[in-house]
N, C-alpha and C positions, 0 to 999 in steps of 0.2 A: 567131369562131373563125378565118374566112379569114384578119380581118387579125393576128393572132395568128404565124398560119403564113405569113405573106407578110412580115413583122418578124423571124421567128428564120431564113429562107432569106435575106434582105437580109445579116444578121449573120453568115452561113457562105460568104458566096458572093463568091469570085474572080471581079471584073471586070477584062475582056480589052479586047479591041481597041486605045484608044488611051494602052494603059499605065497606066491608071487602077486604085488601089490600093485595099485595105480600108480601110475607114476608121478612126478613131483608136479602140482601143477594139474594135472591134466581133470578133476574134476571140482564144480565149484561146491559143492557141499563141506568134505568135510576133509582133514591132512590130522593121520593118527597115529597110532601105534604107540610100544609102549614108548616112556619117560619123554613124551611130547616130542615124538619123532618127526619129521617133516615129511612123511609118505604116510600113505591114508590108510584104512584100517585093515586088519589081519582079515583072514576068511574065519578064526577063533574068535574073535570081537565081533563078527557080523553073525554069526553062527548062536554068541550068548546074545544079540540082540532080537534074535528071531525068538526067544526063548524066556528072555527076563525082558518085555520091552520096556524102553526106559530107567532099565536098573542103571546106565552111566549118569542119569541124573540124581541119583538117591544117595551115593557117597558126599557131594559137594552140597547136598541138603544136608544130612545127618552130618557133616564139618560145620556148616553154618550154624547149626543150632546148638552143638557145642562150646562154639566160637564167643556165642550172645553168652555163654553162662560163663565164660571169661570177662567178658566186658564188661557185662551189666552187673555181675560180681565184683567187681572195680568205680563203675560211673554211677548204679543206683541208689548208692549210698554215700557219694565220696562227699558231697557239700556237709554230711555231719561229720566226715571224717578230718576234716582243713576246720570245722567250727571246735568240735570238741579234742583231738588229737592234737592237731596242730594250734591249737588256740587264736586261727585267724577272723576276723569278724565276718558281720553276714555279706555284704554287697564286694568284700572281696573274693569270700571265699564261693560267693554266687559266679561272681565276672571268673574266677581261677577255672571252675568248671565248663561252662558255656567254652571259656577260649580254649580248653584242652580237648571240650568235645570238637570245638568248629576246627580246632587241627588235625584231629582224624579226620575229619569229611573232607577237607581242602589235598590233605596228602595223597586223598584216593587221585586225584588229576596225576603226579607225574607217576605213580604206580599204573595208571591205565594207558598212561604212555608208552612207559617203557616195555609194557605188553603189546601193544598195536603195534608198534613201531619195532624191537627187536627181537624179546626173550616171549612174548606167548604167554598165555593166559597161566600155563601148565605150571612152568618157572621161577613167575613172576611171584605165583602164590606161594610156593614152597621157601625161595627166598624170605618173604616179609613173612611169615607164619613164624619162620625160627626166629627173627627179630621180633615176635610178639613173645615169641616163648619167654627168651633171653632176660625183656623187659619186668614180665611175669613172675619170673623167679626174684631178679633183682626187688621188683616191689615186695614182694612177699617177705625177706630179709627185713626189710624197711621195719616192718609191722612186727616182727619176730625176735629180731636184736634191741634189745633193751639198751643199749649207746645207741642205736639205731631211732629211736621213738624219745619223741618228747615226754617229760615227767607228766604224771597226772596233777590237775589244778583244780583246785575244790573254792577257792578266792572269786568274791563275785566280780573284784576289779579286774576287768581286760586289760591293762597292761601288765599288770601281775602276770597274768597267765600267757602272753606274750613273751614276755620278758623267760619263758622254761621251754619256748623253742629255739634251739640252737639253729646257725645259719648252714650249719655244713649238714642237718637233717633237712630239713627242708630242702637243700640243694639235689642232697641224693634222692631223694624221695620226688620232689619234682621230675629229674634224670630218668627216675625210673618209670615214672607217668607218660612222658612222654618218648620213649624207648617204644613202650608200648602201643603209642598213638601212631607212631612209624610202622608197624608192624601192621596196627588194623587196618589204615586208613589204606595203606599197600596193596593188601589183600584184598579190602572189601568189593570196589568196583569190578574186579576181576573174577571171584569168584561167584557174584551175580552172571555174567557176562558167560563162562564156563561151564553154568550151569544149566541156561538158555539153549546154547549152542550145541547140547545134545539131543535136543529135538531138530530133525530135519526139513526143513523148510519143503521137500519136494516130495517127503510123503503125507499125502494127506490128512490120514490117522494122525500123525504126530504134528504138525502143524496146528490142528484145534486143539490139541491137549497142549499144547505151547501158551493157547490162549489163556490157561488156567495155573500154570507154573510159576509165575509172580505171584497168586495167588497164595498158592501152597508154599513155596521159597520165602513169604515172609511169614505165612503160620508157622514153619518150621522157627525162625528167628525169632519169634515171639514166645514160643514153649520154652527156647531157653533162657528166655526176659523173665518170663512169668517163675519160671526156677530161682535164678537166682533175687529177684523183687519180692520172696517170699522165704525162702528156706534161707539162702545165703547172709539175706540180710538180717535174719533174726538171728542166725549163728551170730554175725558180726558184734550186733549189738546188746546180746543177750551172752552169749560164749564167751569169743576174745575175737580181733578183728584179726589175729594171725591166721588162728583158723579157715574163718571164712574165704580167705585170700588163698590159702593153700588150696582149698577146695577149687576154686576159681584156675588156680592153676594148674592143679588137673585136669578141670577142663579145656584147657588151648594144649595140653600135651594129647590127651584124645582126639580136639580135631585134626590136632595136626596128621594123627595116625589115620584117622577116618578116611580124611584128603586122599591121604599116599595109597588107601588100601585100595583107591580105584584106578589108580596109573597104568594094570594094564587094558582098561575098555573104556579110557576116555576118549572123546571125539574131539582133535582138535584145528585149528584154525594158523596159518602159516604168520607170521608177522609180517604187515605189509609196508613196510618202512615209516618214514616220518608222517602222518595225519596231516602235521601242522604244512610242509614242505610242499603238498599236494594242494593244501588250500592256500597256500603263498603265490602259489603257481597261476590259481585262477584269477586273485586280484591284479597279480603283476600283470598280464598277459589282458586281463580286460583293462587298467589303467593306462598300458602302452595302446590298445585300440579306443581310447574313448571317443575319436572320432568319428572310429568307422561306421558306418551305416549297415543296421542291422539286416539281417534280408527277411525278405517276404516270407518266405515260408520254412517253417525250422528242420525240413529235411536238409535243406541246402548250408547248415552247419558240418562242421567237421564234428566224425565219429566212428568211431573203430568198427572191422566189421564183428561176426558174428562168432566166428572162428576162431579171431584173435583174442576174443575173451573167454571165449572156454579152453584154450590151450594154458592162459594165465588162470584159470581157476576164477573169473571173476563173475560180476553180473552187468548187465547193462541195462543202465536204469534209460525209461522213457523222459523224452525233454519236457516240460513243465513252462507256463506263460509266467510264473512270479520272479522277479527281482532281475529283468530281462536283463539289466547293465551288463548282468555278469555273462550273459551270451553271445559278448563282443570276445570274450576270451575263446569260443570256439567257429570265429566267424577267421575262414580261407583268406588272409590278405597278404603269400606269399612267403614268408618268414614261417618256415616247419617247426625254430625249436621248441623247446617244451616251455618254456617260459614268455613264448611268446602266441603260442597256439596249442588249447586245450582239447580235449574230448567230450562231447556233448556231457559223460555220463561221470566225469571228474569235475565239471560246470555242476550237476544238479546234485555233487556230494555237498558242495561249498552253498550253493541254494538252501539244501536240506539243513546244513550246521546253521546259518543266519539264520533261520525261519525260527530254530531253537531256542533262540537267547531270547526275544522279550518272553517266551513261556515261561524260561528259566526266572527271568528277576520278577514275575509276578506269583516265582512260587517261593519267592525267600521268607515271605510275610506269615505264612503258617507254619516254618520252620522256625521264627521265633516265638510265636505262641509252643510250638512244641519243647523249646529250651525251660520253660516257664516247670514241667512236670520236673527235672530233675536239681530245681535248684527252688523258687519262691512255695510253689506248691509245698516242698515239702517243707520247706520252713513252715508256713502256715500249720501243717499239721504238726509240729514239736512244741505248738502254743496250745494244743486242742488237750483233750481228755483221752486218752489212746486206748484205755481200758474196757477187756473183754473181758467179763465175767471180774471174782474175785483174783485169781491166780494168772489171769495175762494179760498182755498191754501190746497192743499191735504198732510194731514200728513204723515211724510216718514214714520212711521209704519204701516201705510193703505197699503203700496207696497205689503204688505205681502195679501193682499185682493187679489192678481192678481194672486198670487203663491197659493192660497186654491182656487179661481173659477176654475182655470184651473184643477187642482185637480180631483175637482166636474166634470165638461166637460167631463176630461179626464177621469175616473171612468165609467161612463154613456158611451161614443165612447167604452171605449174597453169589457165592460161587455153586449153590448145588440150588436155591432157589430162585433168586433175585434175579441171577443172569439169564436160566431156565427160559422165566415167567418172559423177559421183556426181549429174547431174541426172537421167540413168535410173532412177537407185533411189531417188532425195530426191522427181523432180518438181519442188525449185527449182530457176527457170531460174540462179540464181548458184553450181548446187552444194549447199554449206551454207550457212545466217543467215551475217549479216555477225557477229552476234553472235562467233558459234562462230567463225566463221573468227579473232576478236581474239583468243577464246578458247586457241587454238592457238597462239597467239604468244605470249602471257602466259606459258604453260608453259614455252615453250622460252628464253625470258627468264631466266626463275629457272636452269635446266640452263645457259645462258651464264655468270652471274653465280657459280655453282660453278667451272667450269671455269677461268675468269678468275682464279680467288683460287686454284686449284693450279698454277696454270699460272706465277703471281708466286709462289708458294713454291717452286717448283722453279729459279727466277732465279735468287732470292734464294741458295738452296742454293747454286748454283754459284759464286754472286759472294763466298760467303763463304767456300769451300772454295778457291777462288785467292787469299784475302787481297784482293779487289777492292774499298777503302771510298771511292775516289776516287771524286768527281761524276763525272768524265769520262773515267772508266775503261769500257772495253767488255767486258761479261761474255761469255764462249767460248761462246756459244750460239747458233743460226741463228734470225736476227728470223721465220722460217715458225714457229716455235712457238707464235707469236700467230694462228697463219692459223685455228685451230679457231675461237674466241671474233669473230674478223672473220668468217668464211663462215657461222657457225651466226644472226649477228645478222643478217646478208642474208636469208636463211632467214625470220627470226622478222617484218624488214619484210615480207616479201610478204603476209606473214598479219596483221599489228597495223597496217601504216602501212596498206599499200592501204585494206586494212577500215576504219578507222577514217576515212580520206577519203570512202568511197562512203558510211557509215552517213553522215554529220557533213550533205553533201549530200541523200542520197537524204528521209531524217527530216526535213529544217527545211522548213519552212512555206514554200511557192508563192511567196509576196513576201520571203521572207528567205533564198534560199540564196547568195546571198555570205555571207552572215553564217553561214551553218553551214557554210560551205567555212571560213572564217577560225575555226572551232570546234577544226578539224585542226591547222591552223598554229597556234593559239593555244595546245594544249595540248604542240604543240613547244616553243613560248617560253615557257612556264613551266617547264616541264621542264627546260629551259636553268636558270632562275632556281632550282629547286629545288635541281639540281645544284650550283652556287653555293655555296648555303646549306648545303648537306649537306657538301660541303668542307671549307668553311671551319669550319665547327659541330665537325665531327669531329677538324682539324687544331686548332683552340683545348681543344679538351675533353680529348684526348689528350695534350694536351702541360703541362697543370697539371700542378704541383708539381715542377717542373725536369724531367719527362722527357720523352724525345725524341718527338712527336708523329707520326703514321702516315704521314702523307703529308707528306715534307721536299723541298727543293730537289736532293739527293741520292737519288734512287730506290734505289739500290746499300746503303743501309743505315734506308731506309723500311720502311711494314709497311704496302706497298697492299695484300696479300694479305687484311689485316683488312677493309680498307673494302671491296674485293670481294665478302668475306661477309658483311658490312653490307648489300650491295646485294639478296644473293641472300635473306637475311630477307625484307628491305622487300618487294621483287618476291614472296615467297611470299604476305605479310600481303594485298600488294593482292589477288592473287590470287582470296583467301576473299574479298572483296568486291566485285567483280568478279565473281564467281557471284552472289551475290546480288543485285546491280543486273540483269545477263543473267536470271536466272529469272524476274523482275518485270516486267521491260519489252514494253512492247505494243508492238507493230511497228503503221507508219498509213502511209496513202499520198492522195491526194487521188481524186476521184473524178472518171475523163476522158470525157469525153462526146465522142460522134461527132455529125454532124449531127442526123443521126434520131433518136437519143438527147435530145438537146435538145431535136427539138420535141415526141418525146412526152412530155419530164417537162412542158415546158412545159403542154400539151395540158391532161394532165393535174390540174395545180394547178389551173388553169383551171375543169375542170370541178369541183374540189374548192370552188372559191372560188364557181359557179354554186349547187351545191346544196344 
């Protein structure tokens, strides 16, 4: 029993004097040092944490929100960029966007991979940030080089002005689009994930301020939305689009510098081999038992003891009554290997991943009303009256400034009041379930998607009551008429995006949450891809039999207003399903043990295994 308790104090305990570290493994918090060392932090790093708390999470804020004034310097504007640069029409140059966004968010999966599984969160980001640089500059040439950029075209005929982009711009310029999409999409889940993980799950202080970190991690990404959705774009559009892109690419050289200038007091996390390999393990292993008979009471499954998982650094999660099948893979029936007999607490990883997925496909549907801001919306507003005062004229990609302030606003009201007001009377420390909070946006979704579809029939009305049928005629209207359907979808993010970031992290499995942060981003990029498809599906279906289909390169005699109320169905239908997946789902969380904690379970099993 001493040496017991003289083995689990070995494995909790901070050696000092000549800077000598824990050893590999031996605690499950946190494995650091500099340039993402595999030994845990200096007695220099725990010494500026005493001092700056929380400063290791402020560099990978201040990168992220550098990172947005790359991106959004690039995506907030690019649909007039492919209309008027590149001279391609509207429903392609809609679908080029959406599919370039939904392959940033899909690329965040094997970037969160190959974080979990080999290279770490630390590596993984440095890697793909220089492939976003690389992309960055290439694009900017794009815009810059005059053989580079398509001739300007003043011709109201579209093939005319097709016919003056060449195929080898376009190629390189796509190349360079998507250079770039490898780079964020790399990055992204991971430096969510990086940034989390410097708060300590086992001190208390920093554990409810964790609560509030998604919070402020997307206000950060939002200030540098609202940057470049306002200054960037008006440079492009108003300046020269070279410029603006320059600027843009200063910014992913700064965050790339911001990143790096924390390398020596980041907190980091070991890579714990394959995700996918672990949860291979539990289907196989319970398919080979599907006949065994479960036992009565769930202590009598196999599972490690207490010991065994804080010398691996891990945690051991409690067993759980949902998706029992899979608790054939840790039922004793002889056969020890790994593929044939699990651990209770590698059964309720694979629990925890399934319980994930129908959340995941009931949040695809607000991620294509979200695709809707950087592609239809702002067409809509390049038909409106954009004019502020005599001397300026507000870029319909700047609308998107109104949908990231309100954001901001909204972030700040619900995180210093909202949540205040309602953990008094709930007791949760977040307010309400993340659930409910999705819940809340779902609603307001559908009420967006109405409004959007009268708001284009009231265009419409105008544009046809002046005889308006030209493409490039401007309807008498003030582009603020679009401001409801922008500020009401700001609104609907604080409540669907945030939420759906913190569940996607807080729910995945101990060793997989890049890969649940990339859960988020991924059901952006299909959402992208959906949007796509619902486009186009609609613009082909509508337009059989020679009539004119809903959404045409002329908006001024389209019927967006239909697919509007297309969206707000859709958005209803999830809705009802989306309650049902919410009423079902178990909420899990791992279980953290403090010193003492360990050694009495330790103790304990001990004496269990003595008598």
């Amino acid at each position: 029993m001493h040496e017991l308790k003289l083995s689990l104090l070995q494995q909790w305990q901070t050696r000092s004097a000549g800077g000598e570290r824990l050893r590999r493994g031996a605690h499950p918090r946190w494995y650091g040092g500099s340039l993402g060392s595999t030994v845990a932090s200096s007695a220099g790093r725990e010494m500026a944490r005493l001092l700056l708390p929380n400063c290791f999470a402020l560099t990978p804020i201040a990168s992220e929100m550098l990172e947005r004034v790359a991106f959004y310097g690039i995506g907030a504007n690019l649909v007039l960029y492919l209309t008027d640069v590149l001279h391609q029409d509207t429903v392609a140059s809609a679908n080029n966007v959406t599919n370039w966004f939904g392959a940033v968010m899909v690329i965040t999966v094997p970037g969160a991979y190959a974080a979990d599984s080999y290279f770490g969160q630390y590596w993984t980001i440095m890697f793909f940030s220089a492939v976003y640089l690389m992309g960055m500059c290439s694009l900017t040439l794009t815009t810059s080089l005059s053989w580079l950029r398509p001739e300007a075209c003043i011709s109201s005929n579209a093939e005319d002005c097709r016919s003056k982009t060449k195929g080898f711009q376009t190629a390189i310029f796509y190349c360079s689009l998507y250079i770039i999409g490898i780079g964020a999409g790399g990055r992204r889940a991971n430096t969510t994930t990086l940034g989390a993980i410097q708060f300590d799950n086992f001190e208390p202080k920093e554990r409810s301020q964790k609560f509030s970190f998604f919070n402020w991690w997307s206000f950060a990404q939002f200030i540098g939305g609202l940057f470049s959705c306002t200054v960037l774009v008006y440079i492009q559009e108003n300046v020269s689009w070279s410029l603006g892109y320059t600027i843009a690419t200063i910014g992913s050289v700064l965050s790339l510098l911001s990143f790096a200038s924390g390398t020596p007091v980041y907190r980091h996390r070991l890579p714990g081999g394959s995700p996918f390999t672990r949860l291979a393990m539990v289907f196989v292993a319970a398919a080979r038992k599907w006949r065994v008979t479960l036992p009565v009471h769930p202590w009598e499954l196999h599972e490690l003891d207490a010991v065994q998982y804080a010398k691996e650094g891990k945690h051991r999660i409690n067993h759980t009554a949902s998706v029992r099948v899979l608790d054939k893979a840790a039922v004793k029936s002889g056969s020890d290997g790994p593929w044939m007999l699990c651990p209770v607490t590698l059964v309720e990883e694979a629990k925890k991943t399934l319980r994930l997925l129908p959340v995941f496909v009931s949040t695809l549907m607000p991620s294509v009303m979200l695709a809707q801001v950087m592609t239809l919306f702002i067409k809509q507003g390049a038909t409106l009256d954009c004019r502020m005062g005599p001397h300026f004229s507000l870029p319909p990609a700047s609308l998107s400034a109104f949908l990231t302030a309100t954001i901001l606003l909204g972030l700040v009201v619900y995180d210093r009041l909202f949540v205040p007001f309602l953990r008094e009377r709930t007791g949760n420390p977040r307010g309400i379930t993340l659930l409910r909070r999705i819940g809340v946006g779902q609603v307001m979704q559908i009420v967006i998607s109405v409004i959007a579809a009268l708001t284009e029939r009231w265009r419409l009305r105008v544009a046809e009551s002046h005889g308006l049928t030209d493409e490039n005629a401007t309807v008498p209207l003030t582009v603020f008429v679009l401001l409801p359907q922008f500020i009401l979808l700001g609104i609907t993010e604080v409540f669907v995006g945030v939420g759906k970031m913190e569940l996607f992290f807080d729910q995945a499995p101990e060793g997989m949450k890049s890969l649940g942060s990339s859960l988020f981003t991924l059901s952006l990029g299909i959402g992208g891809f959906l949007s796509s498809f619902l486009l186009s599906t609609v613009t082909k279906v509508t337009g059989r039999g020679g009539r004119k289909p809903w959404v045409q390169n002329n908006l001024n005699v389209s019927h967006l207003d239909y697919y509007y109320g297309l969206l707000a169905v859709l958005n209803a239908v999830n809705f009802v399903f989306f309650l049902f997946v919410a009423m079902n789902y178990m909420y899990s969380g791992e279980t953290f043990q403090t010193e003492s904690e360990a050694m009495e379970a330790g103790e304990k099993e001990m004496a269990l295994e003595e008598s």
